[in-house]
RODO-2510 file (C-alpha; in nm, 4 decimals, decimal comma):
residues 79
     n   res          X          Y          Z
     1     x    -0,8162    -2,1999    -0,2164
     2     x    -0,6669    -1,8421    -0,2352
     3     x    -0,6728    -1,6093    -0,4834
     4     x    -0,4688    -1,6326    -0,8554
     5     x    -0,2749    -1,3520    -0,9025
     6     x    -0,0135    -1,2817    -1,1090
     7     x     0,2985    -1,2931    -1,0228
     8     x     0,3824    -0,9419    -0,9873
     9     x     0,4451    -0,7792    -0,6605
    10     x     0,4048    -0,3718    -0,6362
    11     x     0,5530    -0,1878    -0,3700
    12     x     0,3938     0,1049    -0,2657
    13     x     0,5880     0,3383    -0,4598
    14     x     0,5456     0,1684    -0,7660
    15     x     0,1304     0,1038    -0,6847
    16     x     0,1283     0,4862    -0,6282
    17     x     0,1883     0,5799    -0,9612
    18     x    -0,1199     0,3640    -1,0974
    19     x    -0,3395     0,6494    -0,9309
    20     x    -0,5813     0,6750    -1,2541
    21     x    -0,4792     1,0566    -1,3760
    22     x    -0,3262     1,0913    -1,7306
    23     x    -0,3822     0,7690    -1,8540
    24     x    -0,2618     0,5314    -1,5623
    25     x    -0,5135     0,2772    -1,4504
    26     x    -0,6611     0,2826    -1,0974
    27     x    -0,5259     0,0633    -0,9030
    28     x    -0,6332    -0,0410    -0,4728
    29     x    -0,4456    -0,2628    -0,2427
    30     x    -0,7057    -0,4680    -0,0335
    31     x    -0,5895    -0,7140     0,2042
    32     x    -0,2797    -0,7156    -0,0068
    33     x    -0,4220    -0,8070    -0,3412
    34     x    -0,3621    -0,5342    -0,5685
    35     x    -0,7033    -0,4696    -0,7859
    36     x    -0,7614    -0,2385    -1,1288
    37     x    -1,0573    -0,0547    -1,0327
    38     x    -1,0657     0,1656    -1,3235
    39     x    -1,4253     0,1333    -1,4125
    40     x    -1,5007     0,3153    -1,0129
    41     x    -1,2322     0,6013    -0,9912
    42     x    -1,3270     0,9356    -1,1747
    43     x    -0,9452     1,1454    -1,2131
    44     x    -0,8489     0,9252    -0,9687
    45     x    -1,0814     0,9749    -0,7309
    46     x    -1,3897     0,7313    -0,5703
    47     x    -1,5739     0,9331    -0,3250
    48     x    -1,3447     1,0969    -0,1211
    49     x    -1,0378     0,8329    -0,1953
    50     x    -0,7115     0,7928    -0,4038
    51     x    -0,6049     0,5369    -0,6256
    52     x    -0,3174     0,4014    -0,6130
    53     x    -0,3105     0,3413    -0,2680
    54     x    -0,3683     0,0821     0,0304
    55     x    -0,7340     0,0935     0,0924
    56     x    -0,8439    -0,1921     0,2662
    57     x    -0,8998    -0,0402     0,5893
    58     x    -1,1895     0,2356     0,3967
    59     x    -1,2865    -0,0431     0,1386
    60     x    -1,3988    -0,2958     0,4230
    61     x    -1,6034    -0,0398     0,6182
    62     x    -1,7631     0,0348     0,3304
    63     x    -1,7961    -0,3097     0,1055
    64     x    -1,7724    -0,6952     0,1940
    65     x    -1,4875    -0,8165     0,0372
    66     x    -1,6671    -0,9948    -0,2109
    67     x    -1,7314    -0,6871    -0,4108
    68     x    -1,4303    -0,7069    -0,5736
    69     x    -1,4898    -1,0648    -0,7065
    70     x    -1,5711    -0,9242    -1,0483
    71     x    -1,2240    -0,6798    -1,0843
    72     x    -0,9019    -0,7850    -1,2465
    73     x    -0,6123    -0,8407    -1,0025
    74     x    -0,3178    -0,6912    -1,0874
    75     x    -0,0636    -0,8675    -0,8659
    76     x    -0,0139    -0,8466    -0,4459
    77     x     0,1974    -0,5399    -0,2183
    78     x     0,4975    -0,6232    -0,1017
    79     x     0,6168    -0,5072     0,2298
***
């Protein structure tokens, strides 16, 4: 069973502007899903990473991917 996602699909231009500064949520590609991980970006910023970007390389050395059971998804990235 995979994951339920909406329907949208970001590119990367258009997940780049959810980079959490002046108002925009935060949003991370991992593994394609896009998440809103608001509640752990600061101006945009979780430790020394962006939102609003493909993270899944620096998220998985960091986390199991079952850490981000508990965040919204906000739709997948496209290619």
């Amino acid at each position: 069973m995979g994951i339920n996602y909406p329907e949208r699909t970001f590119t990367r231009a258009e997940l780049s502007r959810y980079n959490g500064l002046n108002g925009m949520p935060a949003y991370v590609a991992v593994n394609g899903v896009i998440y809103d991980l608001t509640p752990v970006f600061s101006q945009g910023m979780h430790f020394n990473h962006l939102a609003g970007q493909d993270l899944t390389g620096a998220f998985l050395r960091q986390h199991i991917p079952a850490a981000l059971s508990g965040y919204q998804v906000a739709g997948r990235l496209g290619e």
